[in-house]
N, C-alpha and C positions, 0 to 999 in steps of 0.2 A: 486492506490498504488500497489508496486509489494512486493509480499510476496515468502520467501521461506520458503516450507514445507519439514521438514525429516523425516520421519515416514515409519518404515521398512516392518509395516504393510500392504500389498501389496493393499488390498480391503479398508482397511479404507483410507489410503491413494488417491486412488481414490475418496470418495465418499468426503473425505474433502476440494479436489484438485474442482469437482464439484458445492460445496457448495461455496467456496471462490468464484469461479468462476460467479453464478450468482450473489454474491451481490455487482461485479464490483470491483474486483480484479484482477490483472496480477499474475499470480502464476507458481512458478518454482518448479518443487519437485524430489525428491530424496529418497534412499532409505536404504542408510546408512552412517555413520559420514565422511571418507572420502569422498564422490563425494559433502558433504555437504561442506568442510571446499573448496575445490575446486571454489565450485558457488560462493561463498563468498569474495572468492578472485579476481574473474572477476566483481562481481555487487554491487553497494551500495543499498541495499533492503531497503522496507519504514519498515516491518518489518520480524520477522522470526518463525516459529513455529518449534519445537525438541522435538523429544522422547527421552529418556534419555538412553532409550537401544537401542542400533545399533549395527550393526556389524561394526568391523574396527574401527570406534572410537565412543564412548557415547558421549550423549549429551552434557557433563560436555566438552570433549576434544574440541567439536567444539565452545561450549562457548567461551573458553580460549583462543583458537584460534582467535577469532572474538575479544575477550575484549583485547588481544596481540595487534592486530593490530589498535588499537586506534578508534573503532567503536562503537558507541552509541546506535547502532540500536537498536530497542525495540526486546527483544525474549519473546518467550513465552515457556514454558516446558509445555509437552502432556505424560503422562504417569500412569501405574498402580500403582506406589509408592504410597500409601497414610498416612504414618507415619507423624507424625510429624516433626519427625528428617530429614527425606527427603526430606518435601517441605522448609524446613528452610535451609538446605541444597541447595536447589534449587535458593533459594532466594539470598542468602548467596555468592552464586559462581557470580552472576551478573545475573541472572534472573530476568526480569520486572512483569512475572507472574508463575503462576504456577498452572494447572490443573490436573484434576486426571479421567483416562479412569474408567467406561464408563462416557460420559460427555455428556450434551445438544447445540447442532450445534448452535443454538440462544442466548445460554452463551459463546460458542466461540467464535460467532462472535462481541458478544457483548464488551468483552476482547478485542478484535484485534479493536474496534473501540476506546474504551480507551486508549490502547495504541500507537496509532497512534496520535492521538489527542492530548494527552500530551506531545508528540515528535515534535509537530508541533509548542506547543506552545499554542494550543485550549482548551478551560476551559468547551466548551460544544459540540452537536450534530449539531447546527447551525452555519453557515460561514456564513459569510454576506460581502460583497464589493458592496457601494452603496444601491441600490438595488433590488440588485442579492443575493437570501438564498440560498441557500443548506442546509436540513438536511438531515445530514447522517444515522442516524436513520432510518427514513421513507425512504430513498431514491430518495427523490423529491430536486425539484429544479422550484423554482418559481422568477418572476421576474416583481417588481410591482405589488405583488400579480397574479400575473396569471402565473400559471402553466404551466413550459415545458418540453414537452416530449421529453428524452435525449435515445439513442441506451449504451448498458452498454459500447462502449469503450467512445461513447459521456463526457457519467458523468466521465470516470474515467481520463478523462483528465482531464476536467471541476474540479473536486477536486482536483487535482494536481497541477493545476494553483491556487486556491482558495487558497491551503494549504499557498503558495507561494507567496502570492500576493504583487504588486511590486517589486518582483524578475527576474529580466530577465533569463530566462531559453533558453536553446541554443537547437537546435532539438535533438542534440545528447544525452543530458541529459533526453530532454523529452522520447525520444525513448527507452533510457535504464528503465526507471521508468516503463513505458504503457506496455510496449509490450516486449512477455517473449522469452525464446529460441526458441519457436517452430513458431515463426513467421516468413512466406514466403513472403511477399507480398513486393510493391515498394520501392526507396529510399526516395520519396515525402509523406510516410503515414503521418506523424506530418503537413503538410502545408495541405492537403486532409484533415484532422478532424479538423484542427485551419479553414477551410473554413468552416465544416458541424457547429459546435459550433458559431461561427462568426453569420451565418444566421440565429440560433435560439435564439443567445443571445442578441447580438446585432443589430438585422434585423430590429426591430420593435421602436427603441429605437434611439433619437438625440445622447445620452449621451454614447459614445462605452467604454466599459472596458476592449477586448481583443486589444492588441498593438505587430504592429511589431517592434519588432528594428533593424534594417538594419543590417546587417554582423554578430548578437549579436542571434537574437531568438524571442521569444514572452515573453510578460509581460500582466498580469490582476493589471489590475490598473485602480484607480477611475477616472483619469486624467492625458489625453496624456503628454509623458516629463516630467514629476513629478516622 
């Protein structure tokens, strides 16, 4: 999943940019409402985290901004407000959630797994194609019961294809979802980790569920051409 964080708060912003980061998150962040309304306009995020005070524009303008341009993406509001009137407020404006600093990094993240999930369409922590589990939760990912050890860009494909399954996804798309602005490396990364995932998902297995489609992209599906 690729998430962007707006938080002008220079240190927490790190350390939450950190946090997303190892629980296999792509993460883009920023540090006030305009460079936020900016990223937003270049990337379709799986979802978005905002503080409600920025410099340049609050939280509230880059909402409107985003719900303007006909996007559904999940947000979340990050903030010291804790009235009544202003998480209803929050809610209100088109907010999916709404938090209040100081907050527990394990209920943020727990947030950001709900709302992900319900944007997907997913009613719990467990994806299943065949099977192949993933909980998102635990962070595992077993297949036939036996456990495989995934590298965090491994899984964060692997749940991007899972989210998606029987979707044909094109590299470009996948590329934009995994892997955030600061990424340097080749034009072939997406075929390079569809082979590392391929080997551990399908290595062992008659029945393959990662697919290429010629000219089109990759598909997780229970059965080829279907």
């Amino acid at each position: 999943m690729r998430v962007l964080l707006a938080e002008d708060e220079e240190d927490l912003n790190r350390i939450i940019v950190k946090k997303l980061v190892s629980d296999g998150y792509s993460v883009d962040s920023c540090f006030d409402g305009k460079e936020a309304i900016h990223m937003l306009s270049l990337v379709d995020y799986d979802a978005v985290i905002l503080d409600v005070m920025m410099p340049k524009a609050d939280g509230y303008e880059v909402l409107r901004h985003l719900r303007g341009a006909g996007k559904a993406t999940p947000v979340l509001f990050l903030t010291a407000r804790d009235t009544v009137a202003d998480r209803v407020r929050g809610l209100d404006s088109g907010a999916n959630d709404y938090m209040v600093k100081p907050f527990s990094f394990e209920e943020l993240a727990a947030r950001l797994r709900v709302m992900t999930r319900t944007a997907f369409g997913v009613s719990g922590n467990v994806i299943s194609v065949a099977d192949l589990a993933m909980d998102t939760a635990a962070h595992s990912v077993k297949r036939g019961g036996e456990e495989i050890a995934l590298s965090a860009k491994e899984y964060e494909l692997l749940e991007y294809l899972m989210h998606n399954q029987g979707i044909v996804l094109s590299r470009e798309k996948i590329e934009d979802h995994i892997w955030n602005f600061d990424y340097e490396g080749g034009t072939n990364v997406v075929d390079v980790y569809i082979s590392y995932l391929r080997k551990k998902i399908d290595g062992k297995s008659s029945r393959k569920l990662i697919h290429t489609v010629r000219g089109k992209g990759y598909v997780l599906r229970e059965v080829e051409g279907k």
